[in-house]
C-alpha positions as CSV (number, residue, x, y, z in Angstrom):
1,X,58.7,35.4,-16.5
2,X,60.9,36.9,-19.5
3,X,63.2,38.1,-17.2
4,X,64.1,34.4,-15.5
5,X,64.0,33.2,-19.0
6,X,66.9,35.9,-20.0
7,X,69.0,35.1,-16.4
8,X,68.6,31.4,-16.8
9,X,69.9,31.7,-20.6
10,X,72.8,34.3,-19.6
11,X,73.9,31.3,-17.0
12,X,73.5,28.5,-19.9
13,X,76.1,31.0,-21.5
14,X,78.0,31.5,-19.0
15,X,78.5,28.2,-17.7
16,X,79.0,26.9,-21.5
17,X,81.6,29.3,-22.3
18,X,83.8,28.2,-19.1
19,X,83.2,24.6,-19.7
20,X,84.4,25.0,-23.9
21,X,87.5,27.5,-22.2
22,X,88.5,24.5,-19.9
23,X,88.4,21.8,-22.3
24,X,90.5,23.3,-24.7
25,X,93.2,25.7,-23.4
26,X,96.1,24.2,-21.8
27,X,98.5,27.0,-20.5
28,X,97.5,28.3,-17.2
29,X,97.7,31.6,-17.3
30,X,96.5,31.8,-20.3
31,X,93.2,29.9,-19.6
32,X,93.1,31.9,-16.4
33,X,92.9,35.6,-18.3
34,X,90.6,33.7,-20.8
35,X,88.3,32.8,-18.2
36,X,88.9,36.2,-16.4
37,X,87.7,37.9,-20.1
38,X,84.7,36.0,-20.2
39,X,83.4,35.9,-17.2
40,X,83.5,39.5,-16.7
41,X,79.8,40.1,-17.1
42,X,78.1,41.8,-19.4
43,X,74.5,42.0,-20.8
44,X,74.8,38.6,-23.6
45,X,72.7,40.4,-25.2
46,X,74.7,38.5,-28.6
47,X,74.2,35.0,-27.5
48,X,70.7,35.8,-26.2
49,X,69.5,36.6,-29.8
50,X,70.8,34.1,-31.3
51,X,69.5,31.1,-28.8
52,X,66.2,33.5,-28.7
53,X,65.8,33.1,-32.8
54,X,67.0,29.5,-32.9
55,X,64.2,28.8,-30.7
56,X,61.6,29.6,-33.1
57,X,62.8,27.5,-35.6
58,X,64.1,23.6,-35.1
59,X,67.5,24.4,-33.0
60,X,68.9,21.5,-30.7
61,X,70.0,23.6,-27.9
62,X,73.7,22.0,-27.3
63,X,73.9,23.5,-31.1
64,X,73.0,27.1,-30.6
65,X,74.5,27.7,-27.9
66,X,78.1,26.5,-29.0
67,X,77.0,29.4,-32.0
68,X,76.1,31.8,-29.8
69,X,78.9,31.3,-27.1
70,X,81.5,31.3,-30.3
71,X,79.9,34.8,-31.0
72,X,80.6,35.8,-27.4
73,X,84.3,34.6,-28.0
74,X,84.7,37.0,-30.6
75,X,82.7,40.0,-29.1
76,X,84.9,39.5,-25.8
77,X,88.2,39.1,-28.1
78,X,87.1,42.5,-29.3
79,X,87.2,44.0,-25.7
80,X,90.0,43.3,-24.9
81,X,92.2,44.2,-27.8
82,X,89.7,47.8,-27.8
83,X,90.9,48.0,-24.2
84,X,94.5,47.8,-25.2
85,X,97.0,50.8,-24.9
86,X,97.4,51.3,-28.7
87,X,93.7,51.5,-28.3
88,X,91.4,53.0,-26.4
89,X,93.4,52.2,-23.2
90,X,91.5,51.6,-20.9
91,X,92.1,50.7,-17.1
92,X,88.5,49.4,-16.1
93,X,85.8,47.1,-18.0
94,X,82.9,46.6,-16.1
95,X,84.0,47.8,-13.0
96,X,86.9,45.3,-13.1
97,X,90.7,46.2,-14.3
98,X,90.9,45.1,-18.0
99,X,92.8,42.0,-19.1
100,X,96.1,43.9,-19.5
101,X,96.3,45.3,-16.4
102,X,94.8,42.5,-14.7
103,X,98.0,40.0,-16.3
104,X,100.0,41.9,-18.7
105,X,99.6,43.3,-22.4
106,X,100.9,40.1,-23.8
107,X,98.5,37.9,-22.2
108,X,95.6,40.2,-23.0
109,X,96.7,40.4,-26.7
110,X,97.3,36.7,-26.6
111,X,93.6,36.1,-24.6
112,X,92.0,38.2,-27.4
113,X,93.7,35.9,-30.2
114,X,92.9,32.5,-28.4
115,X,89.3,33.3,-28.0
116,X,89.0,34.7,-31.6
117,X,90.6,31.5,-32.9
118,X,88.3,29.0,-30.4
119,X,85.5,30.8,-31.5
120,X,86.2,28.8,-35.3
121,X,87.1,25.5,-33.4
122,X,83.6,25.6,-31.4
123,X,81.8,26.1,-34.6
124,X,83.9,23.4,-36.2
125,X,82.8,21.1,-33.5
126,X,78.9,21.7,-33.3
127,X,76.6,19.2,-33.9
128,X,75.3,21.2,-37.2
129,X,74.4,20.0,-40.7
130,X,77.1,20.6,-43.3
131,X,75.5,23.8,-45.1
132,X,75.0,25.2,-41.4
133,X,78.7,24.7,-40.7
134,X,79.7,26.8,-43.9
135,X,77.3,29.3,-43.6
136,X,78.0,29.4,-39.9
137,X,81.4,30.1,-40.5
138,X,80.7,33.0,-43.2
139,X,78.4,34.6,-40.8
140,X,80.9,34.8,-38.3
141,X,84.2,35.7,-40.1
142,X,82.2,38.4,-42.5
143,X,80.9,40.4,-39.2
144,X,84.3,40.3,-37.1
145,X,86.7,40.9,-40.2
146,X,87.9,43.7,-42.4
147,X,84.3,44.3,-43.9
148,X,83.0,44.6,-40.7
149,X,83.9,45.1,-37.1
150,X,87.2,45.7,-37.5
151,X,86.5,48.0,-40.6
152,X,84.0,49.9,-37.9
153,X,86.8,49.8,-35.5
154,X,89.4,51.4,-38.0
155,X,86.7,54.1,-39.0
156,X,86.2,54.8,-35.5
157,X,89.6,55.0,-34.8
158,X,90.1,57.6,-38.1
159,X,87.2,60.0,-37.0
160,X,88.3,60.9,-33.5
161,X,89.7,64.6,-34.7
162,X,88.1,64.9,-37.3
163,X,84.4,66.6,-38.1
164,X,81.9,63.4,-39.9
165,X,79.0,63.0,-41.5
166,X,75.6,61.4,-40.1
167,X,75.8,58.7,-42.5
168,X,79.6,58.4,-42.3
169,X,78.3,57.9,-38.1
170,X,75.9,55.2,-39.1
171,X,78.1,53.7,-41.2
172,X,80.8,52.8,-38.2
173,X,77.9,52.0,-35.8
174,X,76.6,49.5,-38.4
175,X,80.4,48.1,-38.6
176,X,81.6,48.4,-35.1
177,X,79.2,47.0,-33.3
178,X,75.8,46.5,-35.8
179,X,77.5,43.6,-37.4
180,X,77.7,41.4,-35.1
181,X,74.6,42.1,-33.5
182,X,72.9,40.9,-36.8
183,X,75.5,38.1,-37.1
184,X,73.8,37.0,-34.0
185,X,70.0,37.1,-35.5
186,X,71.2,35.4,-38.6
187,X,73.2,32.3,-36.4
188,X,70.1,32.0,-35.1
189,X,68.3,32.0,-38.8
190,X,70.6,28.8,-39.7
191,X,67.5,26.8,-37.6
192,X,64.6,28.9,-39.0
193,X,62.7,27.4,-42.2
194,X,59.9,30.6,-42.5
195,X,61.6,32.7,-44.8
196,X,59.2,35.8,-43.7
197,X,60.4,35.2,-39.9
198,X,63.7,35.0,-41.2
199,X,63.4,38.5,-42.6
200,X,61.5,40.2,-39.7
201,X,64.2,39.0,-37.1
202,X,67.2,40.5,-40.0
203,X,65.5,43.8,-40.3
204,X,65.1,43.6,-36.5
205,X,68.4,43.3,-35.7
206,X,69.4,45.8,-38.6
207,X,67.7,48.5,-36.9
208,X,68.4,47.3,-33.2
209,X,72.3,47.4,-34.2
210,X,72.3,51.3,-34.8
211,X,69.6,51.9,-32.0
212,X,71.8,49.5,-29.1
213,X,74.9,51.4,-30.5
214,X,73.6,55.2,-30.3
């Protein structure tokens, strides 16, 4: 039973993020490697939290899942700019050629902007009350900025030759990819009133982060 709960939320994910990609983008090719980025696969294991934790708490659904499919924007954004050749150039993701070598390195640069930057618009649009929007917002941008993913991904990047510490390991796993992993618990919070819940699904996702990422 979980697991056609999980499949039927990864298609209410799937099918949302087309449907926000289509309404909004108006350049063909550009929708096109949009659509080809997000519909790539992958686990949702980001938007499942956070529709998973809204659902203990008083979540309209239409609202959490613009939240947790504006999360997926930015984790897929992510992707494909870590797929890049001044990255970690890569030719496959998910069995399929990346973005860049699907279209070209401009598009896939340009893909990974537009879906960063719709990510915002979503949340802008959602059906949420004002103090949800803000916080929302600051979830979102603290996570995937310099203080966190892209501070893991620069850390990453600066360890490769060079000899680090355990903590100095848990610190980029926390950034890279722990980050938004609890970004996607506390999106999901925004509809929780039980402050102990709230707390047990944080320190949850705190220690899932480092455990998903090792």
């Amino acid at each position: 039973m979980v697991k056609d709960v999980i499949q039927q939320l990864q298609q209410d994910v799937a099918l949302h993020l087309t449907k926000l990609i289509e309404k909004r983008a108006s350049d063909a090719r550009l929708k096109e490697a949009m659509l080809y980025a997000v519909q790539s696969g992958g686990k949702r294991i980001r938007p499942l939290l956070t529709l998973a934790v809204g659902s203990a708490g008083t979540s309209s659904n239409e609202a959490t899942l613009d939240l947790a499919c504006a999360l997926e924007m930015i984790h897929t954004y992510s992707l494909i700019h870590d797929d890049l050749p001044g990255m970690d150039d890569d030719d496959l993701r998910r069995g399929r050629p990346t973005v860049h070598k699907a279209f070209d390195e401009a598009t896939a640069i340009l893909a990974g902007d537009a879906l960063l930057t719709l990510a915002f618009e979503v949340v802008a649009n959602a059906n949420l009350q004002a103090h949800q929007l803000v916080e929302a917002v600051k979830i979102l941008s603290t996570a995937s900025g310099m203080s966190g993913m892209i501070s893991g991904q620069m850390k990453d990047i600066a360890s490769e030759k060079v000899t680090i510490t355990l903590e100095q390991m848990k610190e980029i796993h926390r950034e890279k990819t722990g980050e938004l992993l609890l970004a996607a618990v506390r999106l999901g919070n925004l509809f929780v009133d039980d402050s102990k819940m709230k707390e047990a699904f944080v320190s949850y996702a705190t220690h899932f982060g480092l455990a998903f990422q090792i």
